[in-house]
Backbone bond lengths (Angstrom), bond angles and torsions (degrees), N, CA, C in turn:
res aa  C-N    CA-C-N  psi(-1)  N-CA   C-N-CA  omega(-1)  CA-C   N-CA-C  phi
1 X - - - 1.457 - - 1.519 109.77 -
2 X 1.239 101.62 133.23 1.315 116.91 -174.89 2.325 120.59 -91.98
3 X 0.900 108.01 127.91 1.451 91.07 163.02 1.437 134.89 -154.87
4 X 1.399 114.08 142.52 1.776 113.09 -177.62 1.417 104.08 -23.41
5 X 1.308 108.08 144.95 1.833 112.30 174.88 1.678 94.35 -65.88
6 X 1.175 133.87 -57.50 1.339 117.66 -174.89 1.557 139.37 -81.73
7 X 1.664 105.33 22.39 1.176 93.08 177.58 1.255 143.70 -90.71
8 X 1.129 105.86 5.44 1.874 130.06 125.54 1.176 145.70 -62.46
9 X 1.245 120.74 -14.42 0.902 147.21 -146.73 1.810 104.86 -69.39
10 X 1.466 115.17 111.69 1.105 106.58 179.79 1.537 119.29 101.76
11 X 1.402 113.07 4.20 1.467 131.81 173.89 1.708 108.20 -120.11
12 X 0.841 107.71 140.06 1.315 142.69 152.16 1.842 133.74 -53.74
13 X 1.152 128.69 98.49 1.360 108.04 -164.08 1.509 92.01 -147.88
14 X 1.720 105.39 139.89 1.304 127.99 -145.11 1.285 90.30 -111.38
15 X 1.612 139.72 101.23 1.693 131.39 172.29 1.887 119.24 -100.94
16 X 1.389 107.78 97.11 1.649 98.09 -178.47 1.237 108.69 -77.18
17 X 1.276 128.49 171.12 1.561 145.98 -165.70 1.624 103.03 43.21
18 X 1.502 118.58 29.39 1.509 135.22 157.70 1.647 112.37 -23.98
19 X 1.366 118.61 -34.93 1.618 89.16 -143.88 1.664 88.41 -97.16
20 X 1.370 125.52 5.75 1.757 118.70 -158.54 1.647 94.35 -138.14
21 X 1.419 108.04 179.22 1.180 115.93 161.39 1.299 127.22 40.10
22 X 1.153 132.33 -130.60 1.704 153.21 -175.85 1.534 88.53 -78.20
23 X 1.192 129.89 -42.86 1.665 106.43 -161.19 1.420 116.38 -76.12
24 X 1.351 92.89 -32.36 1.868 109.40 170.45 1.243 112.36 -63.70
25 X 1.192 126.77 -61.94 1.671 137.25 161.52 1.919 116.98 -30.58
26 X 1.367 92.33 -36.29 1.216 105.21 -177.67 1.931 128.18 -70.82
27 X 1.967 80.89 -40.24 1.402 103.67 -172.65 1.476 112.66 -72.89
28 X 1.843 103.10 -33.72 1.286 104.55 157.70 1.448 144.75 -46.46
29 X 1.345 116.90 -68.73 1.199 116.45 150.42 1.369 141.52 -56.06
30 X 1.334 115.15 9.51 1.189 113.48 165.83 1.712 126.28 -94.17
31 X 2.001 82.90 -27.55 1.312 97.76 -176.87 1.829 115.85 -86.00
32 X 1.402 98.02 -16.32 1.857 110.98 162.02 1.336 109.34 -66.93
33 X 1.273 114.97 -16.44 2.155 111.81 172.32 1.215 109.39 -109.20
34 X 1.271 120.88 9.94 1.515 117.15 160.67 1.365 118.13 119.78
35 X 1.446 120.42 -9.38 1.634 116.60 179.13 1.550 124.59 -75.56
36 X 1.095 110.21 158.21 1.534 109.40 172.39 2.121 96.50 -93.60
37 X 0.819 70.45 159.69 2.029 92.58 175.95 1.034 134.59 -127.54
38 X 1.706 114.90 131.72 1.585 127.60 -171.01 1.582 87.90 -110.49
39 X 1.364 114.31 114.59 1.442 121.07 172.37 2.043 106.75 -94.19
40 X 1.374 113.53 159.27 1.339 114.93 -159.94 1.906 102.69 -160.03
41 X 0.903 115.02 114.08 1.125 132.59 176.70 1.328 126.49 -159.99
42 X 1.460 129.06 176.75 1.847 116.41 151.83 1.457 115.89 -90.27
43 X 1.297 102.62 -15.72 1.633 92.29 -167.92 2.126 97.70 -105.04
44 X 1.535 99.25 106.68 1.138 95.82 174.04 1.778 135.25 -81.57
45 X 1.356 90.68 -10.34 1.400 94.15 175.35 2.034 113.08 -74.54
46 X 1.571 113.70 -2.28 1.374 126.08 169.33 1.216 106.05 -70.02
47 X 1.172 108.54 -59.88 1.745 125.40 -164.27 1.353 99.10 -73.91
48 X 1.160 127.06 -55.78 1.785 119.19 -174.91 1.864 86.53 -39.12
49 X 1.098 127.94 -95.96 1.649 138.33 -168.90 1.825 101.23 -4.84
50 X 1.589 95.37 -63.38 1.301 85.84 -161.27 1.938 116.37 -74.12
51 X 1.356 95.45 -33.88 1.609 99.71 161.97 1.679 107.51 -48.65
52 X 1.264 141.77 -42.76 1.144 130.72 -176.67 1.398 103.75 -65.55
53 X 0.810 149.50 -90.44 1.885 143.48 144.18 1.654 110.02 38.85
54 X 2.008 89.44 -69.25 1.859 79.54 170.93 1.278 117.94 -73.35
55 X 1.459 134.68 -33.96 1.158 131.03 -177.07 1.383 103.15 -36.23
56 X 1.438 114.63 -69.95 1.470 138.42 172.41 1.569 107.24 -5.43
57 X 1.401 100.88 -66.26 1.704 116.32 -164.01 1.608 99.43 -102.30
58 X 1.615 107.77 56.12 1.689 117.81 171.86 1.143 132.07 22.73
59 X 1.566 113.00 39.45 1.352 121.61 172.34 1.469 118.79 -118.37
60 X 0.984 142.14 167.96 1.513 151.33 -169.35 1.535 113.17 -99.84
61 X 1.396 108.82 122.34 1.781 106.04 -176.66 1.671 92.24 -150.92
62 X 2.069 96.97 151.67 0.955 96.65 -165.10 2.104 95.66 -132.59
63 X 0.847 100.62 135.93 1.779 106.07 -169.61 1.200 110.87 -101.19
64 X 1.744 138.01 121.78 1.334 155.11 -111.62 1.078 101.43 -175.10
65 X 1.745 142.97 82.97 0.929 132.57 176.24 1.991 110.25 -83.01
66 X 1.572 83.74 131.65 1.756 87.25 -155.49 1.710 95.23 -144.19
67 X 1.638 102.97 108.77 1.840 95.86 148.77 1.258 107.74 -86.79
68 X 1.340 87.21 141.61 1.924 117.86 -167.30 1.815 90.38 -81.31
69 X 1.225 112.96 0.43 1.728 105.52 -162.60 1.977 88.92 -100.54
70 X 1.343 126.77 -0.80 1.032 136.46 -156.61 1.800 120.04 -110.03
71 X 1.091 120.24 73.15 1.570 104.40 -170.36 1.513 131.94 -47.86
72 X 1.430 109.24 -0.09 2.195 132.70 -158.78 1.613 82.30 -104.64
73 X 1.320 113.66 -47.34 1.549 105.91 -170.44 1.357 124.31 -94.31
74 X 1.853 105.94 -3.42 1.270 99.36 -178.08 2.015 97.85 -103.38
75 X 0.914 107.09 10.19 1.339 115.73 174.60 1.188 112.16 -107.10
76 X 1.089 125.69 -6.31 1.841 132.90 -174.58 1.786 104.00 -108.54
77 X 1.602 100.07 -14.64 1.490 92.45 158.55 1.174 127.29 -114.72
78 X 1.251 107.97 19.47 1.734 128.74 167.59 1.343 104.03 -70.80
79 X 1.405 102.81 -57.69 1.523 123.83 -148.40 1.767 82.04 -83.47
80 X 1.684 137.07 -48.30 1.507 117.95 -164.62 1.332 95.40 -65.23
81 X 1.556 124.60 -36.38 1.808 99.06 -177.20 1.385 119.18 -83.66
82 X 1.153 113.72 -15.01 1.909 98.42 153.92 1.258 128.83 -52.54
83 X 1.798 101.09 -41.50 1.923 108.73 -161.39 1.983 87.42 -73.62
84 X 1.135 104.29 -36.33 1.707 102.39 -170.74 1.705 111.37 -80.23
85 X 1.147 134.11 -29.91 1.300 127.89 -153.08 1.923 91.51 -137.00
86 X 1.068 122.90 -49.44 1.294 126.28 -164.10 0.958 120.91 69.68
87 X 1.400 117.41 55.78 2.105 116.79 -177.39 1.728 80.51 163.56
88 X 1.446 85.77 173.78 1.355 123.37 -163.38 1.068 106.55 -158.66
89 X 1.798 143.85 101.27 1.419 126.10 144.66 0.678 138.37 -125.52
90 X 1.721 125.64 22.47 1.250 133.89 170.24 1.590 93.71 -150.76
91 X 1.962 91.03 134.48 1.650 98.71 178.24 1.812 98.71 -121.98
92 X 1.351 124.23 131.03 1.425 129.98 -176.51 1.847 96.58 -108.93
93 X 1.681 95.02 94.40 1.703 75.72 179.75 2.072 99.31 -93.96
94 X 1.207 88.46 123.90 1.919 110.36 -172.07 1.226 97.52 -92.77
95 X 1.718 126.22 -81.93 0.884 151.90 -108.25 1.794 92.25 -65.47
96 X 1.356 136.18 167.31 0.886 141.98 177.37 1.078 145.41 166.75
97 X 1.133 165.23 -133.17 1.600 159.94 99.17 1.607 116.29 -178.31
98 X 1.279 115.27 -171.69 1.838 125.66 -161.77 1.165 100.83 -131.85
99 X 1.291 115.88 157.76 1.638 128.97 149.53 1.631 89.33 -111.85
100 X 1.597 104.83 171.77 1.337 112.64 170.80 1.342 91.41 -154.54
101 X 2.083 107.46 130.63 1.229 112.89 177.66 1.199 94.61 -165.55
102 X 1.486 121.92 165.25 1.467 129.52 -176.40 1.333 114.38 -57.13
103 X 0.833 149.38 142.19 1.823 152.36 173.20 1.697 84.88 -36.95
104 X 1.810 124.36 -76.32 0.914 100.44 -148.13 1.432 123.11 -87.09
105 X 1.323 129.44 23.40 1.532 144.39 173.67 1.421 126.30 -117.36
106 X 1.552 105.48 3.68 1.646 135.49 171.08 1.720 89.14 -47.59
107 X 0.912 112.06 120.84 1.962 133.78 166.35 1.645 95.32 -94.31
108 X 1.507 93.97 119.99 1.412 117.65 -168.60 1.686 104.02 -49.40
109 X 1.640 105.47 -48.25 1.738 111.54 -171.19 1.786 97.97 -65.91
110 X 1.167 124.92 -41.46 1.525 116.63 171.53 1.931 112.08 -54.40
111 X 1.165 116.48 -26.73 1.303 124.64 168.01 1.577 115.92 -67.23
112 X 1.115 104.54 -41.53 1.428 107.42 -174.60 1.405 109.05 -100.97
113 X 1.198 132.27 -5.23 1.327 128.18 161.21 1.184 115.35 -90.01
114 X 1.421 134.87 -9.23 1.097 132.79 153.81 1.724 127.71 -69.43
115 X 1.291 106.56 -32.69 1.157 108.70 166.24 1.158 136.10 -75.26
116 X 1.832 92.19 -20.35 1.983 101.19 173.65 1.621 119.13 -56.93
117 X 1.571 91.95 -54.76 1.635 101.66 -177.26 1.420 104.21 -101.30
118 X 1.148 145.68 27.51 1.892 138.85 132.91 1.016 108.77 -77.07
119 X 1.678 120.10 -63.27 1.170 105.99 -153.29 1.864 107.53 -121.62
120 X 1.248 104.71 -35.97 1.544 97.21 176.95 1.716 109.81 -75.06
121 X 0.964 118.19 -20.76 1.827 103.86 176.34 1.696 99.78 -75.34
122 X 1.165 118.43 -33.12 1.617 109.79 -177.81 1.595 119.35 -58.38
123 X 1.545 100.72 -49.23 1.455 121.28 167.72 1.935 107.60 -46.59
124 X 1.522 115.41 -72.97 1.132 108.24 -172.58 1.963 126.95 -70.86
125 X 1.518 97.97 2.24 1.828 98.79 154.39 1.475 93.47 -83.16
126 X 1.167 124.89 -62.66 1.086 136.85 -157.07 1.839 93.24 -26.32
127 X 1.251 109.25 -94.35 1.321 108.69 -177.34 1.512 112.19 -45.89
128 X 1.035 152.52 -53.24 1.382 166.67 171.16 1.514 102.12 -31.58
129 X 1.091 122.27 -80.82 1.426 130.30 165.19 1.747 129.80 -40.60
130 X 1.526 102.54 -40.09 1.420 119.95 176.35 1.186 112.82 -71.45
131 X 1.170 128.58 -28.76 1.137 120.77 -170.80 1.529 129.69 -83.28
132 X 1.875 98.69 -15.48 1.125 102.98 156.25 1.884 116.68 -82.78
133 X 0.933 124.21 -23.06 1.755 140.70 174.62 1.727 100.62 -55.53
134 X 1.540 106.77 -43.53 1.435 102.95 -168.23 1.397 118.66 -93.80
135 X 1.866 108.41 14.33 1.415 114.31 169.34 1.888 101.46 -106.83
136 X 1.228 109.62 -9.33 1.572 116.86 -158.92 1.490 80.44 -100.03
137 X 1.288 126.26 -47.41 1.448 118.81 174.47 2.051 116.93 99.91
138 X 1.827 79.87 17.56 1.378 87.46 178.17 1.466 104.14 -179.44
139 X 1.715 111.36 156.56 1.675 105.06 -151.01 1.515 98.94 168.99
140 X 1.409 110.57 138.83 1.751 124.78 173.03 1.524 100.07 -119.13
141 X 1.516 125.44 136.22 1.153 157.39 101.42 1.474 125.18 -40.46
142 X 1.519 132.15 103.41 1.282 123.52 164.55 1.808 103.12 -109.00
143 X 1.131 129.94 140.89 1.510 121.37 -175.53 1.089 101.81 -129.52
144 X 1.749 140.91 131.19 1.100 138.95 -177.10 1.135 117.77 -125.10
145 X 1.598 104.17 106.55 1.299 119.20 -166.55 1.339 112.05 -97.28
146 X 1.567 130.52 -139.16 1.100 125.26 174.38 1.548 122.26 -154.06
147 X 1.308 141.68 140.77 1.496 132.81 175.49 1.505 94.82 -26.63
148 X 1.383 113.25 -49.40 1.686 98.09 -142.79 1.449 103.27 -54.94
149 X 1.555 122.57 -20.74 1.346 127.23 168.39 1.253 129.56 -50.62
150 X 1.081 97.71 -24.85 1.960 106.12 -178.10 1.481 96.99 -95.44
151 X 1.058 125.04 -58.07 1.558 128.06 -170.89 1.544 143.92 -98.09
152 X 1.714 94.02 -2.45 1.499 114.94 -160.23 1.344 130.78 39.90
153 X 1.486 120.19 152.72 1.335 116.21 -166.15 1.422 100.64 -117.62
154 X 1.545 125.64 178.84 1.170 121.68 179.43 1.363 98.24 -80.89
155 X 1.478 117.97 148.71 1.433 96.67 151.75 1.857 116.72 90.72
156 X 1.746 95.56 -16.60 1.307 109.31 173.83 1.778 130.33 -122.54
157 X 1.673 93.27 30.95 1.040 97.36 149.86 1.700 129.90 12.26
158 X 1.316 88.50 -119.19 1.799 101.91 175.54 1.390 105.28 -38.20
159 X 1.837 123.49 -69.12 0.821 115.83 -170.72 1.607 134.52 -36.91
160 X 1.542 112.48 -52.81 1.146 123.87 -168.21 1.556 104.89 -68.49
161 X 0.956 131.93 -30.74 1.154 138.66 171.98 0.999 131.43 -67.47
162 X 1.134 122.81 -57.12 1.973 133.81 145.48 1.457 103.01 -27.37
163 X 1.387 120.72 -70.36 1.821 110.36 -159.65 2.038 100.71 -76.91
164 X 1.774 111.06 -16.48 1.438 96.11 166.08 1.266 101.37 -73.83
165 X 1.280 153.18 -43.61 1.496 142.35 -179.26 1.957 118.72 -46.07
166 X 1.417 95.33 -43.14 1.452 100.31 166.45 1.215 126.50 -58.16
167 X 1.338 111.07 -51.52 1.384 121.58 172.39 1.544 116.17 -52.83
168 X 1.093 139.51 -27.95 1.284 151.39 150.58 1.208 120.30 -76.51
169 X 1.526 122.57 -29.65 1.966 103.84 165.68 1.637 96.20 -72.43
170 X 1.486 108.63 -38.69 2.107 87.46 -165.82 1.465 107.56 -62.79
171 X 1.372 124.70 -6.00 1.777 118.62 174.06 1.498 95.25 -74.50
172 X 1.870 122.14 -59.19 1.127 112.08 -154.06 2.069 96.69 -72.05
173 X 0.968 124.13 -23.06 1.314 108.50 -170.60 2.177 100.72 -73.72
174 X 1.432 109.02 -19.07 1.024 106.86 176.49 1.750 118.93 -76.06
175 X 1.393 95.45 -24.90 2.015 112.49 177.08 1.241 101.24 -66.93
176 X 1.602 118.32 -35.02 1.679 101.41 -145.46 1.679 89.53 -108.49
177 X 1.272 130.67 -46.49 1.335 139.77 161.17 1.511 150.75 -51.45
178 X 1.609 96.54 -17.78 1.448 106.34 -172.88 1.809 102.30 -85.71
179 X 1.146 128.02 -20.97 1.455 106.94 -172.60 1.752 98.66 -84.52
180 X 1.468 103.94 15.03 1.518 104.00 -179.40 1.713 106.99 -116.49
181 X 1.038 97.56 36.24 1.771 105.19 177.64 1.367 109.85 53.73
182 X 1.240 114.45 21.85 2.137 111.04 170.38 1.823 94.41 -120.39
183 X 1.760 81.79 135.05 1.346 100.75 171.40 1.348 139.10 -119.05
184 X 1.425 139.06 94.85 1.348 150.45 -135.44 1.809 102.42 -101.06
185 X 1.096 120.69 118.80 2.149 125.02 171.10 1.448 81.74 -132.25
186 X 1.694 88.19 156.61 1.632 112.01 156.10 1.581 96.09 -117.66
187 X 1.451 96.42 172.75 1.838 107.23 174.83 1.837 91.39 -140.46
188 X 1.416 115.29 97.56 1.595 128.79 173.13 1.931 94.32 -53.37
189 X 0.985 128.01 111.88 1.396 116.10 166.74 1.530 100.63 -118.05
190 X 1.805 100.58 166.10 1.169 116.31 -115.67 1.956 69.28 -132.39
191 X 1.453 107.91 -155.51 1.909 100.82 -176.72 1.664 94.89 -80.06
192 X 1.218 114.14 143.19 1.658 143.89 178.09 1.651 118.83 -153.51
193 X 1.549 77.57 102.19 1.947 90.18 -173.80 1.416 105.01 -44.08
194 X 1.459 166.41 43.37 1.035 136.31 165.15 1.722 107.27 -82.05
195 X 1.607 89.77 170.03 2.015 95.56 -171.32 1.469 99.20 -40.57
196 X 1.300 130.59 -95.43 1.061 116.52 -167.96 1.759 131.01 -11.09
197 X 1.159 98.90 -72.37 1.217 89.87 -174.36 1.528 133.16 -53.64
198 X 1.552 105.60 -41.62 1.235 130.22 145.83 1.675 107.09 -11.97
199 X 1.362 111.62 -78.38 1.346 103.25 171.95 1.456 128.85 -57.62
200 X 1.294 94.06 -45.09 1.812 82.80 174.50 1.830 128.98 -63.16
201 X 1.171 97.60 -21.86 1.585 102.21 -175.45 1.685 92.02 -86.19
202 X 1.069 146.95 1.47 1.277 139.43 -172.26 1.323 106.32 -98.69
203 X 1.747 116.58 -44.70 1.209 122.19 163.22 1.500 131.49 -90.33
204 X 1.114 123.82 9.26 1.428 119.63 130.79 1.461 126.61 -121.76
205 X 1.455 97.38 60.54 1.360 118.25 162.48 1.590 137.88 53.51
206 X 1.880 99.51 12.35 1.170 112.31 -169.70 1.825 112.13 -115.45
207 X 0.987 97.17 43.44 1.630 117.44 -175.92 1.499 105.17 -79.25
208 X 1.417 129.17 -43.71 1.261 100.41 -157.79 1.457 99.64 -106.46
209 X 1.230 113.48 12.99 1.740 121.05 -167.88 1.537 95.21 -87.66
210 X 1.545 106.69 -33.85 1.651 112.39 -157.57 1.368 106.73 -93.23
211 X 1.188 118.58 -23.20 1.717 116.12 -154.35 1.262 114.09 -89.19
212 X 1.762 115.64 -31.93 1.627 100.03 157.73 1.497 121.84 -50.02
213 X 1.255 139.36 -29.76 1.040 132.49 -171.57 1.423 139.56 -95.30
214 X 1.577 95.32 -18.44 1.062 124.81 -161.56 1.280 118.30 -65.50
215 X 1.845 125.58 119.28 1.433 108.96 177.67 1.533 128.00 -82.88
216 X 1.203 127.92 -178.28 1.561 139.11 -142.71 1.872 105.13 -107.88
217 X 1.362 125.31 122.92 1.171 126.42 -176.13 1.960 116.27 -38.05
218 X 1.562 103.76 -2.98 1.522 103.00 -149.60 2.140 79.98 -101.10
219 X 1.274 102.45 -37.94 1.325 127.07 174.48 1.743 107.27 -20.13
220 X 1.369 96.62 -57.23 1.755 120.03 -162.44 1.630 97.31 -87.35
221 X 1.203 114.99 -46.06 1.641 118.72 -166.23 1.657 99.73 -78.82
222 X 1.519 128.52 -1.22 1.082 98.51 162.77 1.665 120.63 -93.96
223 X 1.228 104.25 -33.19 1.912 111.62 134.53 1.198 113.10 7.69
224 X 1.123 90.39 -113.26 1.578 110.98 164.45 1.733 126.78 -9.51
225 X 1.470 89.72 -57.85 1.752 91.48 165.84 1.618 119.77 -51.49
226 X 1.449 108.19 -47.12 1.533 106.61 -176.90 1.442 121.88 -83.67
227 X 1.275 108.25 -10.21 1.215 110.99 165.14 1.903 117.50 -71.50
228 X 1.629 94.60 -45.83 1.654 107.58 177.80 1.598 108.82 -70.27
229 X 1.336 133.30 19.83 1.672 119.91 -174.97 1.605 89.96 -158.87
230 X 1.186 99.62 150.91 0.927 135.06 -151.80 2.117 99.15 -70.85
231 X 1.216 111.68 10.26 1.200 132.05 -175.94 1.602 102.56 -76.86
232 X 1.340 118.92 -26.68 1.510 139.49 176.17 1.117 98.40 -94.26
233 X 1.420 153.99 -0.07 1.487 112.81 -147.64 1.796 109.58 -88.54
234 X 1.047 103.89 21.88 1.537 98.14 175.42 1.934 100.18 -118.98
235 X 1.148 110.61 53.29 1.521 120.00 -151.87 2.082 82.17 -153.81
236 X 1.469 109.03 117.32 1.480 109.68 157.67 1.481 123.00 -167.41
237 X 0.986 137.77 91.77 1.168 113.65 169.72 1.883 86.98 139.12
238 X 1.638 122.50 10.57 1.860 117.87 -152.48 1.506 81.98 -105.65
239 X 1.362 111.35 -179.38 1.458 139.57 133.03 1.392 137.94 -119.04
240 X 1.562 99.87 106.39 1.531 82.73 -164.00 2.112 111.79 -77.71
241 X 1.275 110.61 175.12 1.581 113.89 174.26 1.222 112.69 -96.08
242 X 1.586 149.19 109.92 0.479 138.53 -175.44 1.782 118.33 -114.01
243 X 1.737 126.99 63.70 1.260 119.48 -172.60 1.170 119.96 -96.40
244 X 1.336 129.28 -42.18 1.661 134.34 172.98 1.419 99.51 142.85
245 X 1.971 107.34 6.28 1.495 106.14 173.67 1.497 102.57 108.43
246 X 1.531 107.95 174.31 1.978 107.68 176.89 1.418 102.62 -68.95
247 X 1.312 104.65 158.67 1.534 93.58 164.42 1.881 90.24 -136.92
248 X 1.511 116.58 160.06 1.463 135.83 175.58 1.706 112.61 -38.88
């Protein structure tokens, strides 16, 4: 997907799990349609790289080292992209990851750390961020969840459950928010070589099953674009699927 350099132009858009994968992919194309960028991760030496990128392509980005598992830090990068940009209108909640373990050998803290950063760090930008959107009177949510949400995976327990919970706050944030000009989608994705995952399918042994098929971090971030512009705006509250289709 292609788009005018400015049809962002003049917005602000907040990408967590920025410095790898889909968020990087993401930050890119957002910043090729014109936005400036609040990058968000722990590892800042990721995000510096990809912030240089936007610099590159004459846009403004600002780097926030932030665990999403943290409510002090996910509020301290609310507040740096206000003091820096003053607005907020597009939030990309990325950030994420899995354990994978049998239902019955699931370690409770692997349960609950999955839910911190799936679904409760999404929730607490969510409000954090919105609240400046719901004085501006307008605002995008993109949430990136995962198939395993629609269908569950073996072995993914926590996981699948966490990104089905997401998938159901971005409806209710779309019920309770949309007659207030903010607009909330998920994108369920499906296998996507980025690093992360990469590692995880290697260590539970499902690397070579996945990788012929597997689509490309750039795949999802153009997503993302149509979800973030106004190319959607009759789009609120969905999830789209994003796998590469059935396969045999």
């Amino acid at each position: 997907m292609t788009a005018p350099y400015d049809e962002l132009a003049g917005q602000v858009a907040i990408v967590t799990g920025g410095g790898t994968g889909i968020g990087a992919a993401a930050a890119r194309v957002l910043a090729g349609a014109g936005a400036d960028l609040v990058l968000a991760a722990r590892k800042v030496e990721r995000l510096e790289a990809v912030a240089a990128e936007i610099t590159a392509m004459g846009r403004r980005s600002l780097v926030v080292a932030t665990d999403m598992r943290n409510e002090d830090e996910i509020q301290r990068l609310v507040d740096r992209t206000i003091e820096e940009f003053g607005r907020i209108e597009i939030v990309v909640n990325n950030a994420g990851g899995s354990y994978l373990f049998p239902l019955e050998t699931t370690p409770l803290d692997k349960w609950d750390n999955t839910f911190a950063l799936n679904l409760r760090a999404p929730f607490v930008l969510t409000q954090l961020a919105g609240a400046h959107m719901l004085i501006a009177g307008r605002g995008v949510f993109v949430n990136i969840s995962s198939a395993a949400g629609m269908v569950g995976v073996v072995g993914g327990a926590a996981y699948s459950a966490a990104k089905a919970g997401l998938q159901m706050f971005t409806r209710v944030v779309a019920k309770e928010w949309g007659p207030k000009g903010i607009r909330a989608n998920a994108i369920a994705v499906g296998g996507v070589a980025s690093e992360g995952a990469l590692r995880s399918w290697k260590r539970a042994g499902i690397y070579d099953r996945l990788i012929d098929n597997a689509g490309q971090p750039e795949d999802i971030a153009n997503a993302i674009l149509y979800l973030a512009t106004d190319r959607s705006k009759f789009m609120n509250g969905e999830t789209i699927v994003l796998t590469g289709g059935p396969r045999d």
